[in-house]
N, C-alpha and C positions, 0 to 999 in steps of 0.2 A: 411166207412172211419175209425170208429174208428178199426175196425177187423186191416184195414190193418195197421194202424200208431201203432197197438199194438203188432202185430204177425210178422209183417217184419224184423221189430231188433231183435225179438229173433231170429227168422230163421237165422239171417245173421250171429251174432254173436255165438250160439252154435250150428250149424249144419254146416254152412261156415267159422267156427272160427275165422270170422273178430273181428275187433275191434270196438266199440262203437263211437268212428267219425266216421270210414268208413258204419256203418250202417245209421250213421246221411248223409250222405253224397249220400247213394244208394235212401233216399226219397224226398231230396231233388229234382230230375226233376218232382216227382209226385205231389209239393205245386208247383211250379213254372207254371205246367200243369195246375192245378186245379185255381190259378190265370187266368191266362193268358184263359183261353174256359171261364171263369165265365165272364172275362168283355166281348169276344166277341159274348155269345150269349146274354148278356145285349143290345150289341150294333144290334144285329140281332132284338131282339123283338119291340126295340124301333122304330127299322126303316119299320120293316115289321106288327106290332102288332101282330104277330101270336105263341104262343109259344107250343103248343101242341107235333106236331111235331120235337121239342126241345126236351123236356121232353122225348119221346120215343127213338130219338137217345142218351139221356145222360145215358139214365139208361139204354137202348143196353149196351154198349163201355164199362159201368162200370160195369156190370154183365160179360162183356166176360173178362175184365182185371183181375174179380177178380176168375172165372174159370181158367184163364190160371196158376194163382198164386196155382191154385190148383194142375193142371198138373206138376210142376217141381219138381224133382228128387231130392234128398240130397248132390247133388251139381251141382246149376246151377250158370250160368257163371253171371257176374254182365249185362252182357248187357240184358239176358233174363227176371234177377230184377226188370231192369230200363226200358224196352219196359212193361212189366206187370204193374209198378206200373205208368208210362205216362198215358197208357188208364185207370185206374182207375183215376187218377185225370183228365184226360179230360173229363169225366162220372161224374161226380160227379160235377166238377166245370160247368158243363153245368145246370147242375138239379138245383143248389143252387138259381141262380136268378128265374130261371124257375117257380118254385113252392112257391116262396116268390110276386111273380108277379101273378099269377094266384089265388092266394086266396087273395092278395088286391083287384084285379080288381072284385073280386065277390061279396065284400061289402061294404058298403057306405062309404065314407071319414070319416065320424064320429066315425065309428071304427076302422082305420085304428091302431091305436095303440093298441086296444084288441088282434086283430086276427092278426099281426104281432107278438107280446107277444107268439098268442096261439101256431104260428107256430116254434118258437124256443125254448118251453118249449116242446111240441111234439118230437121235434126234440130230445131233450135232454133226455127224457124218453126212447126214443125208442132209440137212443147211449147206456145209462146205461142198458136197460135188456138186448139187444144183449151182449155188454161187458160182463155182468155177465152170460150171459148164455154161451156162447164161451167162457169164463174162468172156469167154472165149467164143461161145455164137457173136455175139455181140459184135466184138473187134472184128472175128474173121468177116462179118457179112460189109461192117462198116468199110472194111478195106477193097471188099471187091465193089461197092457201090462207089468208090472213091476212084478207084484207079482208074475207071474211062473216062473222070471226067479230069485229070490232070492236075489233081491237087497233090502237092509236096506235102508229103505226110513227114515231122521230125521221126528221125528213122526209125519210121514204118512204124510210129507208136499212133494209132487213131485214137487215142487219150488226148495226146498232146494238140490235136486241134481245141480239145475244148478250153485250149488258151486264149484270153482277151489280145494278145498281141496277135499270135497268129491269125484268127479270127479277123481282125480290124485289115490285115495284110491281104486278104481273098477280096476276089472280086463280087459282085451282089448274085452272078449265075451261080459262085461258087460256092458263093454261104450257102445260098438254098439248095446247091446241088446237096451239102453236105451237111441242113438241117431235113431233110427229106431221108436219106439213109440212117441219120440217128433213129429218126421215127421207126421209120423201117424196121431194125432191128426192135427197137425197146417194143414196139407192136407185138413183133414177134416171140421176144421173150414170154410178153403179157400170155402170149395166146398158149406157147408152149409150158405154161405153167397151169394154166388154165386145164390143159389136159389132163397134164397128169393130176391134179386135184379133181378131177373129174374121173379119173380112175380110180380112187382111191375112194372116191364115192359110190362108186360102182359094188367094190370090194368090202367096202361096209355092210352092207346087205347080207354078205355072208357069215359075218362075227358072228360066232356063239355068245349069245349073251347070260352068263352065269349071274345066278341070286345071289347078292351080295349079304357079307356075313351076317350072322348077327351079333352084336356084341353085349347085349344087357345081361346075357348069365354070365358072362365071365366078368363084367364090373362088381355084380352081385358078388360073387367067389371071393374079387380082391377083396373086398369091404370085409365080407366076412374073416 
């Protein structure tokens, strides 16, 4: 989630040379997706108790959404975007309840607030080193595809080309030397995220899938 909500604007913006709403506007079907599968397999577990099977198609669909994001070329069409990043939020918004639902139902009522906690601080941990590690691939790769071709990088930050002034300053070998290595990288990202969501789909297979509670005698109880 975070790969894609941080690497799609730039793709869209300095490799498709949109603009910064219309990048806001290409992730827009991908939250709307990721809504829209999170309440209906809410509504699926609720009625079936079963979410396991959940769990291995969300993280399928978001493993291939975010492969295909790897496949596309330095200039793909907005519909290809928007099909790429739909199955990444219907992957993703499937898992969300999935895996907040399978580690309540594993422990007592009494902890529900600890291990609700543990799982959004998890969550949040494993966001920030992905991010940082996909942003540090990023730079280092962009720096060694940069440096045989002689672009003066502002010191040594490969952020600071995606300045419109430094930019307009390169010559037209060297813009594409150095829209070619963006790609590069953000490819690479795509693909290495790709992985590991693909391992983790692997890993689902193995979840024990516990019966979820029931709760109609103890509403009974309160009433009474």
């Amino acid at each position: 989630m975070f790969g894609a909500i941080i690497y799609i604007p730039v793709y869209v913006q300095f490799l498709l040379g949109k603009t910064a709403t219309n990048s806001g506007f290409i992730m827009l079907p991908m939250i709307i997706a990721q809504i829209t599968a999170s309440t209906i397999a809410g509504q699926i577990i609720s009625r079936t108790g079963k979410y396991k099977k959940l769990s291995i198609a969300g993280l399928g669909v978001a493993a291939t959404g975010m492969l295909f994001l790897s496949f596309m070329g330095m200039a793909a069409t907005d519909g290809e975007l928007i099909r790429n990043t739909i199955l990444m939020g219907i992957g993703l918004g499937v898992t969300f309840p999935v895996f907040v639902i399978a580690v309540q139902n594993a422990f007592p009522r009494s902890r529900l607030g600890v291990v609700t906690a543990a799982i959004q601080f998890t969550r949040s941990i494993g966001g920030l080193v992905g991010w940082r590690f996909s942003g540090s691939y990023g730079c280092d790769s962009r720096k060694r595809a940069w440096k045989p071709s002689g672009i003066n990088l502002i010191n040594g930050n490969p952020e600071a080309i995606l300045d419109g002034n430094v930019m307009s300053s390169l010559s037209a070998a060297e813009v594409d030397a150095v829209r070619s290595a963006f790609y590069e990288s953000i490819k690479n990202i795509f693909l290495i995220s790709a992985i590991i969501t693909y391992l983790a789909f692997l890993i689902a297979f193995f979840m024990h899938e516990i019966p979820l509670r029931k709760r109609m005698t103890q509403c009974r109880r309160t009433r009474l």
